[in-house]
Structures are given as structure tokens and as C-alpha cells.
TORKOL-413408 format. One record per residue (C-alpha): x negated, y negated, z; residue in one letter. Coordinates in steps of 0.1 Angstrom, whole numbers, plus 5000, padded with zeros to 4 digits. Example, Ala and Ser with C-alpha at 12.3 -4.5 7.8 and 13.67 -1.06 7.14 Angstrom:
{node {4877,5045,5078},"a"}
{node {4863,5011,5071},"s"}
//
This chain:
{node {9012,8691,2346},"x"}
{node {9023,8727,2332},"x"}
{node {9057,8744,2339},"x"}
{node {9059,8776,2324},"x"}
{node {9078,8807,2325},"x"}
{node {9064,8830,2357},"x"}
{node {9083,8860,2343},"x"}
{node {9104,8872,2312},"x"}
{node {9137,8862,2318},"x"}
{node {9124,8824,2330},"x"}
{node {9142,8825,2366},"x"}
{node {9108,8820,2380},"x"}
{node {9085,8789,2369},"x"}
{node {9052,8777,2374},"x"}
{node {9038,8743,2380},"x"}
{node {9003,8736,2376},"x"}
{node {8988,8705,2386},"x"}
{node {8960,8698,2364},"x"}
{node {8961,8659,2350},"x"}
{node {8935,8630,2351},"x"}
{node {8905,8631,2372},"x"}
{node {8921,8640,2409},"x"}
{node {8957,8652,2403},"x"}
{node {8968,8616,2410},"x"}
{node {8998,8604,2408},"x"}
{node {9011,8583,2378},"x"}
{node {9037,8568,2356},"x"}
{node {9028,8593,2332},"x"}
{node {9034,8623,2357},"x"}
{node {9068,8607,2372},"x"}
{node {9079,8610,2337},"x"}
{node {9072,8643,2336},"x"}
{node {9089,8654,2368},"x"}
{node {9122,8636,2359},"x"}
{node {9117,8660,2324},"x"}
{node {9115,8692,2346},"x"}
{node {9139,8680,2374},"x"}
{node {9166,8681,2344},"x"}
{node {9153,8718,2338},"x"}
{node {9156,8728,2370},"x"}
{node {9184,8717,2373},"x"}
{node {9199,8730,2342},"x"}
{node {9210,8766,2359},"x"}
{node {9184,8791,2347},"x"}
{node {9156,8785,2372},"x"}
{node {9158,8799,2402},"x"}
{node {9126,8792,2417},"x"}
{node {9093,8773,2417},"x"}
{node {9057,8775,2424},"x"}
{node {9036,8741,2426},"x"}
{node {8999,8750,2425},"x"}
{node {8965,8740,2413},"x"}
{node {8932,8752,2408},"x"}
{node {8913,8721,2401},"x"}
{node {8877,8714,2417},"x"}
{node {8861,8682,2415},"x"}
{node {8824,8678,2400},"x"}
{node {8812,8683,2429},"x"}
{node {8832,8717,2438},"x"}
{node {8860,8704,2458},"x"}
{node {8892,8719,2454},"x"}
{node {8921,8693,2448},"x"}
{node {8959,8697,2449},"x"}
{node {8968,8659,2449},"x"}
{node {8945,8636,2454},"x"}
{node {8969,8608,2457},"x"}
{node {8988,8582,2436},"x"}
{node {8972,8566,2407},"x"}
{node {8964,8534,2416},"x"}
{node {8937,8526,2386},"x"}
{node {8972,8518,2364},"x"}
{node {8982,8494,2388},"x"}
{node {8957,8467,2385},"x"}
{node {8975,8443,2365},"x"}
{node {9010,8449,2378},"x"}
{node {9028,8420,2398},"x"}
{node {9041,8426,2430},"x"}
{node {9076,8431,2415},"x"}
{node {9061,8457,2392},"x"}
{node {9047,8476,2422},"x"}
{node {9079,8478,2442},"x"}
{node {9100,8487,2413},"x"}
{node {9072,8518,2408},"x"}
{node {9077,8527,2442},"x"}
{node {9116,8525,2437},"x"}
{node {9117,8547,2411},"x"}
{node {9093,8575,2427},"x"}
{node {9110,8581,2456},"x"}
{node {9139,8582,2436},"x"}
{node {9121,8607,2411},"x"}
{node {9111,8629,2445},"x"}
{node {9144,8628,2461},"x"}
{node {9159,8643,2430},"x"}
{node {9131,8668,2427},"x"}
{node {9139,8675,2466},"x"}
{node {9175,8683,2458},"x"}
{node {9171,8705,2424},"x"}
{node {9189,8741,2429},"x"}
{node {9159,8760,2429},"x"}
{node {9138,8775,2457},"x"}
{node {9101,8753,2454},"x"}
{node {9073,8768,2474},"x"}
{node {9040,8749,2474},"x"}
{node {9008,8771,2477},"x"}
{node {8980,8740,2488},"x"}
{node {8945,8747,2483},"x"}
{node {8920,8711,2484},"x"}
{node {8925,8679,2488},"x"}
{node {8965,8670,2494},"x"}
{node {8961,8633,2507},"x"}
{node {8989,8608,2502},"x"}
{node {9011,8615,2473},"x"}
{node {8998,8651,2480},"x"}
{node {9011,8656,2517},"x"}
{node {9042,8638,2503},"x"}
{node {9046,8659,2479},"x"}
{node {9051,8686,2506},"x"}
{node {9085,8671,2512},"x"}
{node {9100,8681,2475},"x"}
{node {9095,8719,2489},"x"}
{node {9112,8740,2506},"x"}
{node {9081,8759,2518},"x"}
{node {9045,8758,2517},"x"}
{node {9017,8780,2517},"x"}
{node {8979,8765,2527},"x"}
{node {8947,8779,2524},"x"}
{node {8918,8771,2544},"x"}
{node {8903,8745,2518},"x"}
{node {8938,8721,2524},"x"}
{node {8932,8693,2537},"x"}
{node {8957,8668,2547},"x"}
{node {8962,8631,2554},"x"}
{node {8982,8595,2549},"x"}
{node {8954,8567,2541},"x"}
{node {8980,8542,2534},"x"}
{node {8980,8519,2561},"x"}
{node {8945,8517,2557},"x"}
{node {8950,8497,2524},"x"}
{node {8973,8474,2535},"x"}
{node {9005,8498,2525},"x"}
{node {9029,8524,2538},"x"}
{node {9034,8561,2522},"x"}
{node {9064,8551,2502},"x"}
{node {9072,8586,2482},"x"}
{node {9090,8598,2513},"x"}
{node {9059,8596,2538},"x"}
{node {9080,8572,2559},"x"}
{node {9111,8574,2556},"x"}
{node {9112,8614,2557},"x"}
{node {9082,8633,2569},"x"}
{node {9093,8630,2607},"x"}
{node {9124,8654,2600},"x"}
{node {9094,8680,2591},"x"}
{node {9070,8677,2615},"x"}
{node {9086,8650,2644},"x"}
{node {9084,8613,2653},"x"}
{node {9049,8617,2670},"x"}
{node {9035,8636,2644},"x"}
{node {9046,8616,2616},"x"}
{node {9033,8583,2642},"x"}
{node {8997,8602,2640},"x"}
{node {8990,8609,2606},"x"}
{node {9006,8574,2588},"x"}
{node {8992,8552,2622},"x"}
{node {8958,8563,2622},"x"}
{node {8948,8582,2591},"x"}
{node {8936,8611,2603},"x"}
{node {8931,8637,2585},"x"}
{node {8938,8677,2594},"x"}
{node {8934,8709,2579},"x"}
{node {8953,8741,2569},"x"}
{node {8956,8750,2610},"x"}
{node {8965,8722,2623},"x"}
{node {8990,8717,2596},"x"}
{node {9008,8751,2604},"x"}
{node {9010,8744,2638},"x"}
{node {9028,8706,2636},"x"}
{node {9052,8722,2604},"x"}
{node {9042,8704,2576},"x"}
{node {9032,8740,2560},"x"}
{node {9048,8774,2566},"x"}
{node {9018,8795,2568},"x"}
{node {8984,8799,2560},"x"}
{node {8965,8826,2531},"x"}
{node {8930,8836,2532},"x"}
{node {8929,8818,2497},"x"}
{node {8946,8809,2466},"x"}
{node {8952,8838,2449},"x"}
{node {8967,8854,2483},"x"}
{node {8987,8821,2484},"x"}
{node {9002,8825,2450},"x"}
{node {9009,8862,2458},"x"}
{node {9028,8851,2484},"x"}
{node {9049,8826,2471},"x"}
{node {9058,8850,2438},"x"}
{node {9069,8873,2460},"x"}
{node {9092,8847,2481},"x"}
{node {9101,8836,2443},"x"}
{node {9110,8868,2430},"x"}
{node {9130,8877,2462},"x"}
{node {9151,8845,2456},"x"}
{node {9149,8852,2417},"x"}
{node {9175,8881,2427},"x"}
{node {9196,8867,2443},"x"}
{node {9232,8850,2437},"x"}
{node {9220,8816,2420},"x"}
{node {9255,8798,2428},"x"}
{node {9249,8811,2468},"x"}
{node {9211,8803,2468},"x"}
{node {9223,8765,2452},"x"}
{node {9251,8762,2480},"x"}
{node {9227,8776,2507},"x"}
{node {9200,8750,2501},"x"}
{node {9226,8721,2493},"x"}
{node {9247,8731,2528},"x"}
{node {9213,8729,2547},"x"}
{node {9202,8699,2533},"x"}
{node {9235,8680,2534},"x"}
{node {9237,8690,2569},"x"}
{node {9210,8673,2580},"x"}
{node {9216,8643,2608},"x"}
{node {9256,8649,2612},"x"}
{node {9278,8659,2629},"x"}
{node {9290,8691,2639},"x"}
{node {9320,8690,2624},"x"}
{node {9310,8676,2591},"x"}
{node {9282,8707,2592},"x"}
{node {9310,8730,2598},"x"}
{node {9332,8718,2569},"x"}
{node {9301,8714,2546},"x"}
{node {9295,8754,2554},"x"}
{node {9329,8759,2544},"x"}
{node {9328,8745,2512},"x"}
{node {9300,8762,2504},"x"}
{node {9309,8800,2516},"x"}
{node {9343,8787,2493},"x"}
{node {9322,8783,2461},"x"}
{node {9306,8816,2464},"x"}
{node {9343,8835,2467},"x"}
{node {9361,8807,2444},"x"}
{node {9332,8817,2419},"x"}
{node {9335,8854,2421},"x"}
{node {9301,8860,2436},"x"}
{node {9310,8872,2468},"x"}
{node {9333,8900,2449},"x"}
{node {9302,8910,2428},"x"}
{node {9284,8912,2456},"x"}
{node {9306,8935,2475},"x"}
{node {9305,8952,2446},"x"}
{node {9268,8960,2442},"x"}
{node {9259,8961,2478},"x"}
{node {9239,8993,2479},"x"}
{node {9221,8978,2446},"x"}
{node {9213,8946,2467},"x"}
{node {9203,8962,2496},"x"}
{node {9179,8980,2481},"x"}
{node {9164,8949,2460},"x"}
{node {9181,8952,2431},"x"}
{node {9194,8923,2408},"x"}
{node {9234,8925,2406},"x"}
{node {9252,8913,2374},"x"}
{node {9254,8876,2387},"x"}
{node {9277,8847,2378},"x"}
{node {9261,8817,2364},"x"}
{node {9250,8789,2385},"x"}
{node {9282,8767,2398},"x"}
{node {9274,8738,2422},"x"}
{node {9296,8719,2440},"x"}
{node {9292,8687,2409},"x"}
{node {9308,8709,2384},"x"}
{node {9341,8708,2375},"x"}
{node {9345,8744,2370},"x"}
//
């Protein structure tokens, strides 16, 4: 796994999965996502673009192949849950960092990789994805979210279809039930895609974009008026933080897609 810089100034980064023999999922690679998280959510970043070009041996494209189970064999029962514990936790951070992630899919995403899906905020497929929850199969349930979170995404029945029976779908039928955003011819038209979604974010006010994402996410499964108050407090942080004025300020600039001389990121856990 590789972040790195997408352009000079750092507001855009990369993720590139390329790890072990499939892009599974690991102790190792939880590690390394809490280690990035903290970047993330450290106030530079603005966005994020999850990708990967690996193939199999036999020319398969992968994005996640699923979780690695190989380092598992000798773990108690205890040892397994506490795993699983500690990577939803590890996703559900990732989910909530104050950056715009866009996923461009192109192979294999089954498991851990459709879960993954739910750390984004949009995703981009290519007709190569290919899409699916084995884990009732083997005895388990998809415990990095799969379960507990992929119905708000894609509804109950959906969610019932793919962890009940298995099935597997591709890039289409994955646009059309929500679990992507839309399709590309391929991966390099995906990852044009989501640089341009990243560099239209990457100007914008970092402190709005944070309270934006953090007003639509807390607003999920209240009431209306806790999702009223919760816009409130957000639209407050931009003006409290001076954004709105600079804003007003450089509207022709931002209208035309420039970048305005923004504030640094303030969200609503900082005491300033």
C-alpha cells in the first residue's frame, strides 16, 4: 500500500493497492491505514484516490481480493474477534477522515474489497470489477462494515442478495443497485475521472468541504430536527472561521475555478 503526493502542494493523494499475492487484507495493512487515517486527518489532504493496477498470474485484474485469512490459522477464537473489532474500527475512522475518497475499481473487489467501498465517498468501476460477499459461505458474516452498513448504500434487499447468497455482479449491475457511482471504459479513464473530482474538491474551502461531509454523515438516521441543528453548526464553522468572508471575497475567482486564499482546516473537534 502507497500513499503519495498526486500533486505539488500534497492536497491530493494517492493510494495504491499493491501488497501480498491478491491485495488481501491483513494485520500488516490495518496498520498501515490507521498510519494514513492520522495523515488524512492531519488538515493538508484534501482528497483521495484508492486504486490498483495489479493482475494476477493468470492476467486478472485485482482491487481487493479479500481479507487475509492465511495469518489467521493459528489464532483462537478470541484472537479472531478482537481482529475483527479492531478493523471495523480502523474502517470507520478511515470512513470519517476530512477528505473527499473516491475509489476507481478495476478486478476483483470481493469481500474486504466491496467493503472497502464503504470508506468512500464515491466510486468509479470499470468493466473488469467484479463484485461480491462470500462470507456466509465460510461459515462467517462480512464484518468490516458488510453488515452492519452496506444496506444504507445500496438498500435492505440488496444488501439481503449479495451477503445471503453470494452472488457475485459486475461493474453494471453495481451502478445500477449504488454500490458505485459510475462506470469508465477503463482504468486510466477511471483515474482521470476521479483526479478531476479530486482536484475540484482540492480547491475548495477545506474547513466547508470537512463540515459538508461530517453534516451529511452525522445526519444519517435522525431526526429532522437534529439534521437541521447539525447543518447549523456546520454553516456556523465556515462563518465563525472566516471562510465564508474569503469566500465572498474571491467569488469571481471561485466561480471561475480558481483556488481562494483559504483558511486552514477547522473541524468541529478543535478547540479553535
Amino acid at each position: 500500500m502507497q500513499l503519495k503526493p498526486a500533486n505539488d502542494d500534497g492536497t491530493v493523494m494517492t493510494l495504491e493497492l499493491d501488497h501480498g499475492r491478491a491485495n488481501e487484507m491483513g494485520s500488516t495493512q490495518l496498520k498501515a491505514i490507521e498510519a494514513f487515517t492520522a495523515t488524512l486527518e492531519s488538515g493538508t489532504v484534501r482528497a483521495l484516490v484508492t486504486f490498483s493496477r495489479r493482475v494476477s498470474r493468470k492476467g486478472t485484474p485485482i482491487f481487493v481480493a479479500g481479507a487475509d485469512v492465511t495469518e489467521r490459522v493459528d489464532w483462537d477464537d478470541d484472537h479472531v474477534k478482537e481482529h475483527v473489532r479492531w478493523q471495523r474500527a480502523v474502517l470507520a475512522r478511515w470512513r470519517r477522515a476530512p477528505v473527499f475518497h473516491v475509489a476507481v475499481v478495476h478486478g476483483v473487489a470481493l469481500g474486504w474489497g466491496t467493503e472497502l467501498l464503504l470508506t468512500t465517498d464515491y466510486a468509479v468501476a470499470t468493466p473488469g470489477a467484479r463484485f461480491g460477499l462470500p462470507e456466509t459461505g465460510l461459515g462467517i458474516v462480512p464484518g468490516a462494515g458488510g453488515t452492519a452498513e452496506l444496506w444504507s448504500r445500496i438498500g435492505v434487499a440488496q444488501a439481503l442478495r449479495l451477503g445471503m447468497t453470494g452472488e457475485p455482479i459486475g461493474a453494471d449491475e453495481a451502478l445500477r443497485i449504488g454500490l458505485v457511482q459510475e462506470c469508465c471504459d477503463d482504468l486510466d479513464a477511471g483515474l482521470t475521472r476521479a483526479h478531476a473530482l479530486a482536484s475540484a474538491v482540492a480547491r475548495r474551502s477545506p474547513t466547508a468541504v470537512a463540515a459538508f461531509k461530517r453534516g451529511v454523515l452525522d445526519s444519517i438516521g435522525v431526526t429532522e430536527s437534529k439534521r437541521t441543528a447539525i447543518e447549523d453548526i456546520a454553516y456556523s464553522r465556515c462563518v465563525d472561521t472566516g471562510d465564508a468572508a474569503v469566500g465572498r471575497a474571491n467569488f469571481k475567482a471561485v466561480v471561475e475555478g480558481q483556488p481562494a486564499p483559504w483558511g486552514p482546516l477547522v473541524t468541529e473537534d478543535d478547540p479553535h
